[in-house]
VODOVO-942696 format. One record per atom (N, C-alpha, C): residue in one letter; chain; atom name; y, x, z. Coordinates in steps of 0.02 Angstrom, whole numbers, plus 50000, padded with zeros to 5 digits. Each point is the difference from the previous one (the first is absolute). Layout:
N
R r c  a     Y     X     Z
R a A CA     Y     X     Z
...
//
This chain:
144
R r c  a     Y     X     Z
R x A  N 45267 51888 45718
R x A CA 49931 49986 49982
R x A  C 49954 50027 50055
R x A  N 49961 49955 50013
R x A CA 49926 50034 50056
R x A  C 49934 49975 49951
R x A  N 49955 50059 50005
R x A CA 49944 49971 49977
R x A  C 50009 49956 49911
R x A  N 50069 50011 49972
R x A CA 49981 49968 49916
R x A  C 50047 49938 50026
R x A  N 50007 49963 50078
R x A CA 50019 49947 49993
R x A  C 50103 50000 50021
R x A  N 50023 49961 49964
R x A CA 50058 50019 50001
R x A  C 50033 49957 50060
R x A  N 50046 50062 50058
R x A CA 50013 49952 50058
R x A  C 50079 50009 50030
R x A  N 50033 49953 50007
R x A CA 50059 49984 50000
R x A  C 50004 49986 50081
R x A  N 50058 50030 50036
R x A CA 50030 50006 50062
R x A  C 50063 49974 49988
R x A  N 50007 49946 50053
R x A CA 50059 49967 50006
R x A  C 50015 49981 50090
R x A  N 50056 50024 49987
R x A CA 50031 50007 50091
R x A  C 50066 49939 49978
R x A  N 50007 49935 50029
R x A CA 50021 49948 49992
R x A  C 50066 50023 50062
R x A  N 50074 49990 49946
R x A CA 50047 50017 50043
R x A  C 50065 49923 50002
R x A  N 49932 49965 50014
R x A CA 50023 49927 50041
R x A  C 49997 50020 50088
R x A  N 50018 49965 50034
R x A CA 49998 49968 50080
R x A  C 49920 50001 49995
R x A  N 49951 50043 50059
R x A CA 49923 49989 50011
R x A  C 49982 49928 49982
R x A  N 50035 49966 50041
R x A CA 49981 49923 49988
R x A  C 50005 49971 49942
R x A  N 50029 50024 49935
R x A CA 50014 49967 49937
R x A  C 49938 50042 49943
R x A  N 49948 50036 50024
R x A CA 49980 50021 49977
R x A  C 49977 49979 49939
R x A  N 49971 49935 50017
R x A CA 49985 49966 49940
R x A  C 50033 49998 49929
R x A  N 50064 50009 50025
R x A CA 50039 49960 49946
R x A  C 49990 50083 49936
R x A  N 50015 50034 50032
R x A CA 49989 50060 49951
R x A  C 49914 50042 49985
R x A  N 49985 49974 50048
R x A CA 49895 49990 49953
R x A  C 49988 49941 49976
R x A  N 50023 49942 50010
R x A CA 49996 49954 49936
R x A  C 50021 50024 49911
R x A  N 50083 50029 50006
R x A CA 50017 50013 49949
R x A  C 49970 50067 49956
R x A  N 49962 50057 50053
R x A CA 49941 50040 49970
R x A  C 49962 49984 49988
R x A  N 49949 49950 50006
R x A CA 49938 49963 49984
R x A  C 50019 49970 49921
R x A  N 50063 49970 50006
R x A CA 50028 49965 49952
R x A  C 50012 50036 49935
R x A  N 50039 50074 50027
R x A CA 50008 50026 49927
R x A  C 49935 50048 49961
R x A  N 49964 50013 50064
R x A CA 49951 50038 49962
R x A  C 49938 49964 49993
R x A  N 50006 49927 50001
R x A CA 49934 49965 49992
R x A  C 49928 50026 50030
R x A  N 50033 49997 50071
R x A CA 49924 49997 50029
R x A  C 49988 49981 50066
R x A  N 49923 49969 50027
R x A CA 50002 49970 50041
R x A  C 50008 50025 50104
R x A  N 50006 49946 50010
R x A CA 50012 50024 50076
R x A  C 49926 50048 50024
R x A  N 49962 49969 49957
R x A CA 49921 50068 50027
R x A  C 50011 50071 49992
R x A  N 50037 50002 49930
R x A CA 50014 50063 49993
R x A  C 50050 50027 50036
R x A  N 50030 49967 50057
R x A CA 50048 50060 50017
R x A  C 49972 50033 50068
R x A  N 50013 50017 50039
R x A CA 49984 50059 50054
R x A  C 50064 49990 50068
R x A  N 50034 49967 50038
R x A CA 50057 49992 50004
R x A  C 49978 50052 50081
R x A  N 50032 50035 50010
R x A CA 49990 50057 50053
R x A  C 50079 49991 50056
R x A  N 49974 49995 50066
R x A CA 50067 49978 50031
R x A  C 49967 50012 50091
R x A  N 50059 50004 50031
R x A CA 49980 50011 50065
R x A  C 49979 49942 50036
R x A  N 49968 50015 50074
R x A CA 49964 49926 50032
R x A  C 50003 50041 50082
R x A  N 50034 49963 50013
R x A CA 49994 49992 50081
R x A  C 49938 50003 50056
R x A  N 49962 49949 49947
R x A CA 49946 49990 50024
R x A  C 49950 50034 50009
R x A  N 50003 50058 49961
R x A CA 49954 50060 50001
R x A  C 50040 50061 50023
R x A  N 49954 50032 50058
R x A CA 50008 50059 49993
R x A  C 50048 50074 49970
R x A  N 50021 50033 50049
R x A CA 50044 50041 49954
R x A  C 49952 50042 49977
R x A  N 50003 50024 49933
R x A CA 49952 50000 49950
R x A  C 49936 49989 49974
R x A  N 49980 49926 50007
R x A CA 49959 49979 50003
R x A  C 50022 49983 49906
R x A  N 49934 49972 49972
R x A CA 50005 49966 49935
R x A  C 49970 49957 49973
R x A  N 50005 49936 49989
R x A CA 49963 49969 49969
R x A  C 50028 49950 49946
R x A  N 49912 50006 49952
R x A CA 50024 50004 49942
R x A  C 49967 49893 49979
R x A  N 50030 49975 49979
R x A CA 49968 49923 49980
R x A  C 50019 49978 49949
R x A  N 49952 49961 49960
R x A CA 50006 49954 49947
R x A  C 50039 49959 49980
R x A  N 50021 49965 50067
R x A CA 50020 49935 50000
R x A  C 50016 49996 50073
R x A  N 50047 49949 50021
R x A CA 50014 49967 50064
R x A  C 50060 49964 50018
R x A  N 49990 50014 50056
R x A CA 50076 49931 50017
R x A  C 50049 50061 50016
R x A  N 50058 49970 50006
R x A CA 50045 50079 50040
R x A  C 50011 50035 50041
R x A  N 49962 49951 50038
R x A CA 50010 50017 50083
R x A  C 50035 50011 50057
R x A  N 50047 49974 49993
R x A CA 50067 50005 50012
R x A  C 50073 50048 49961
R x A  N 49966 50021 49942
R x A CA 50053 50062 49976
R x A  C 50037 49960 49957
R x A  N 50063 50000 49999
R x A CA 50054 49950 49980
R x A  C 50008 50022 49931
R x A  N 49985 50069 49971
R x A CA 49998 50033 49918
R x A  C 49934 49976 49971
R x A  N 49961 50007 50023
R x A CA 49914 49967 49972
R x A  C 50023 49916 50002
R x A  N 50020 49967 50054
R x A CA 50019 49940 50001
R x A  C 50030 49950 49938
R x A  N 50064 50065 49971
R x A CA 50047 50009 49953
R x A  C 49959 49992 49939
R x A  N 49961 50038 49981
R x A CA 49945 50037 49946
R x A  C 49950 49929 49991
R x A  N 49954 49974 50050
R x A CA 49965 49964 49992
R x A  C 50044 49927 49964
R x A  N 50062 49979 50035
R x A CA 50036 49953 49984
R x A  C 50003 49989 49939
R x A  N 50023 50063 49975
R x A CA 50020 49998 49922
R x A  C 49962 50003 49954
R x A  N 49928 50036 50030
R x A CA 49966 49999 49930
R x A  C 49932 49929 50011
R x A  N 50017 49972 50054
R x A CA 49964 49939 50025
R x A  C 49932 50016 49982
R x A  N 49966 50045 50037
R x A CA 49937 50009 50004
R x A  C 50002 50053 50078
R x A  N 49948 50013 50025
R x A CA 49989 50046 50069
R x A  C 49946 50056 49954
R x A  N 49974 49981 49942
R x A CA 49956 50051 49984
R x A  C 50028 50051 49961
R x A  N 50017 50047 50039
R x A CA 50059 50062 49961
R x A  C 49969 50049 50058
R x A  N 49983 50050 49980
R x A CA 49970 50079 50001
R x A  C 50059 50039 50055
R x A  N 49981 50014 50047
R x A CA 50066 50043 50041
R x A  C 49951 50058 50024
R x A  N 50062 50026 50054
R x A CA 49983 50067 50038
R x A  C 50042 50015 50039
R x A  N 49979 49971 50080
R x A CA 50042 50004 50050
R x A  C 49991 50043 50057
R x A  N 50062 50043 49989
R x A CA 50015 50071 50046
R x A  C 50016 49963 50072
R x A  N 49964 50035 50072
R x A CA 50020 50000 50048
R x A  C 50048 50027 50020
R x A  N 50047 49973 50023
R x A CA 50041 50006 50057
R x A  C 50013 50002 50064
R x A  N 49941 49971 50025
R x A CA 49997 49999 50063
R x A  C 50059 49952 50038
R x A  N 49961 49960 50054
R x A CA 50050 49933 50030
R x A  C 50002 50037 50058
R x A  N 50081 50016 50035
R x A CA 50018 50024 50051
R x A  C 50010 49958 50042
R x A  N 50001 49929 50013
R x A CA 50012 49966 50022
R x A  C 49951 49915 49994
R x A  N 49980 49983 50056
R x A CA 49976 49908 49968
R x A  C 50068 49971 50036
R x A  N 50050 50011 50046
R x A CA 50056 49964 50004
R x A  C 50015 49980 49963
R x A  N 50028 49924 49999
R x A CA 50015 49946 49941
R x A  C 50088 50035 49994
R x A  N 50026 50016 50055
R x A CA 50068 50014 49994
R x A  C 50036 50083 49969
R x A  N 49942 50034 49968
R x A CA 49986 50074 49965
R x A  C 50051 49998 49949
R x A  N 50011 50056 49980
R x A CA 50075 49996 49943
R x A  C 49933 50041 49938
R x A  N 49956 49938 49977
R x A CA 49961 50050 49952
R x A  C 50021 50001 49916
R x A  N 50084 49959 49985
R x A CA 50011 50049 49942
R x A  C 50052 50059 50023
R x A  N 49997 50012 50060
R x A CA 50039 50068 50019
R x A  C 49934 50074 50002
R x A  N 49964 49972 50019
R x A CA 49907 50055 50005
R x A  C 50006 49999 49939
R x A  N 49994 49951 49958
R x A CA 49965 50014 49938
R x A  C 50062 50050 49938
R x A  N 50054 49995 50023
R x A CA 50040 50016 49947
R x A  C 50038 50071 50049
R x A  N 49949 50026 50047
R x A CA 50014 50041 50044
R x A  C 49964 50080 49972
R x A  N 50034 50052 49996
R x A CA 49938 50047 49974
R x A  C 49962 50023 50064
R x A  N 49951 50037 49961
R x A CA 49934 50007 50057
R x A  C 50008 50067 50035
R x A  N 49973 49974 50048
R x A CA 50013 50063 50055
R x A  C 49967 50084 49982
R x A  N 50027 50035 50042
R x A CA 49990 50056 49961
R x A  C 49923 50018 50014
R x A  N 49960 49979 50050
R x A CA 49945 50021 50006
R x A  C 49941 49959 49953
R x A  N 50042 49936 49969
R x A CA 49950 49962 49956
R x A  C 50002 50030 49923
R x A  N 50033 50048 49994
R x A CA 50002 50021 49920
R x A  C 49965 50023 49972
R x A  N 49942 50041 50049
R x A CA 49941 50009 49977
R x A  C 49959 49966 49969
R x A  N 50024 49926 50044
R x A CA 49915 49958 49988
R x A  C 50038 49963 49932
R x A  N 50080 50001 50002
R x A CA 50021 49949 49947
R x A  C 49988 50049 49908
R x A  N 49991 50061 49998
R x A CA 49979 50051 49957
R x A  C 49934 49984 49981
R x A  N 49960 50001 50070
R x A CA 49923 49987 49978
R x A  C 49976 49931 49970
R x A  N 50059 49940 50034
R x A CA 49958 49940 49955
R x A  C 50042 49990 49937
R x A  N 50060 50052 49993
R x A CA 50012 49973 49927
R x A  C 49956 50034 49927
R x A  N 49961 50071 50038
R x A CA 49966 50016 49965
R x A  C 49952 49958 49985
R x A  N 49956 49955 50056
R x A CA 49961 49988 50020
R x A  C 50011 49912 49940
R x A  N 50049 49975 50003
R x A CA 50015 49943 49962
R x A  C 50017 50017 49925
R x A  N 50011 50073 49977
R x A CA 50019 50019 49936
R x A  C 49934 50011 49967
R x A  N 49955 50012 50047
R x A CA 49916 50013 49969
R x A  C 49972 49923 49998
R x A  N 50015 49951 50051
R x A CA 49974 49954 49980
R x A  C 50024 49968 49959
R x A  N 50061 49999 49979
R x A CA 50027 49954 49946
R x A  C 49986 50033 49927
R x A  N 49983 50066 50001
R x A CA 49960 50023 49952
R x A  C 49946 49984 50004
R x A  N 49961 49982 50039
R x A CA 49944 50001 49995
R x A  C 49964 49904 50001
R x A  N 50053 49973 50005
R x A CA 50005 49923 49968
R x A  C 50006 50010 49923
R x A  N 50021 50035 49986
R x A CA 50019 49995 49914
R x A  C 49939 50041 49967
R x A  N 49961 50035 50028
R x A CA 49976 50049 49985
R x A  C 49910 49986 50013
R x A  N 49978 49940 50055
R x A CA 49929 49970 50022
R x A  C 50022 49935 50011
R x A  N 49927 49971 50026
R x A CA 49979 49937 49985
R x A  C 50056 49982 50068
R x A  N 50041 49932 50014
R x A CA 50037 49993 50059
R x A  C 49957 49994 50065
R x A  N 49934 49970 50003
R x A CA 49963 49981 50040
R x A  C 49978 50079 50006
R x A  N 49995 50060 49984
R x A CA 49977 50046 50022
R x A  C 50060 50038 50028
R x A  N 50077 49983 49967
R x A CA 50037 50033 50054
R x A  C 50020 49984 50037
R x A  N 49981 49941 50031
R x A CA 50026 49946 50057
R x A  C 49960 50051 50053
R x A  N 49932 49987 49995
R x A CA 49953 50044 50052
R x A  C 50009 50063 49999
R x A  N 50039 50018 49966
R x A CA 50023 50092 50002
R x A  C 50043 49996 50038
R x A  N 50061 49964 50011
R x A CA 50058 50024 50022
R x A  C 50014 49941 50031
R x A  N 49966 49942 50061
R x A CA 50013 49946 50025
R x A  C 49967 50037 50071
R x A  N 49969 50040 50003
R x A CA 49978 50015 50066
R x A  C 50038 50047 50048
R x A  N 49995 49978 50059
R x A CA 50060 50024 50051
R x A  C 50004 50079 50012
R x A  N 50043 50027 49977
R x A CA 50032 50075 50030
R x A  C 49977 49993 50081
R x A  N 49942 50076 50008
R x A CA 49968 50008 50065
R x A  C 50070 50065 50022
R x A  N 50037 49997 50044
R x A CA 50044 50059 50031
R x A  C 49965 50042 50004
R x A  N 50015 50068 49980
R x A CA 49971 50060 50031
R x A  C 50005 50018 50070
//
């Protein structure tokens, strides 16, 4: 429970790419819609610990969101996508070897700070208006 409202965590132990198939069948048994869920997952495309938080969208190339959108045939589903940071734009990059790679020892700091940093916002989606925690927690980490 957060805040009175009752909230359910589910870590889908399909293949990334089949994601769908096991958040379809959660939507399914607990009767409720793709708005209501929160689906939180890593992105290349951002930043190592960067975060951003959206309503709705396309996948963007992420083959599990890809998965997710397929199945529940809508793009308007609620996420929260952790940076990872792109080590590479070479087309010839081994990036499910990076991604399924653990993080270096000098990034564990920053990977501590944005999971705190994503555990407050995903509280804090459940907890305020979404349009006010988008502008809380969508703006770019300045380095010290």
């Amino acid at each position: 429970m957060i805040k009175n409202q009752q909230v359910i965590l589910v870590k889908p132990q399909t293949f990334m790419n089949l994601s769908g198939r096991a958040v379809s069948r959660v939507i399914s048994y607990y009767r409720i819609s793709p708005q209501d869920l929160l689906i939180v997952y890593d992105d290349l495309n951002l930043e190592l610990g960067q975060i951003r938080i959206r309503k709705m969208g396309s996948a963007g190339g992420h083959k599990g969101m890809e998965s997710i959108i397929q199945y529940l045939n809508t793009e308007n589903i609620p996420r929260l996508r952790i940076g990872i940071g792109n080590p590479s734009l070479n087309f010839n990059f081994d990036y499910v070897s990076y991604v399924l790679t653990n993080f270096k020892h000098d990034e564990e700091d920053k990977i501590d700070e944005v999971i705190q940093r994503s555990t407050q916002a995903i509280k804090t989606t459940i907890e305020d208006d979404f349009e006010n925690t988008m502008r809380k927690y969508n703006r770019k980490l300045i380095e010290p």
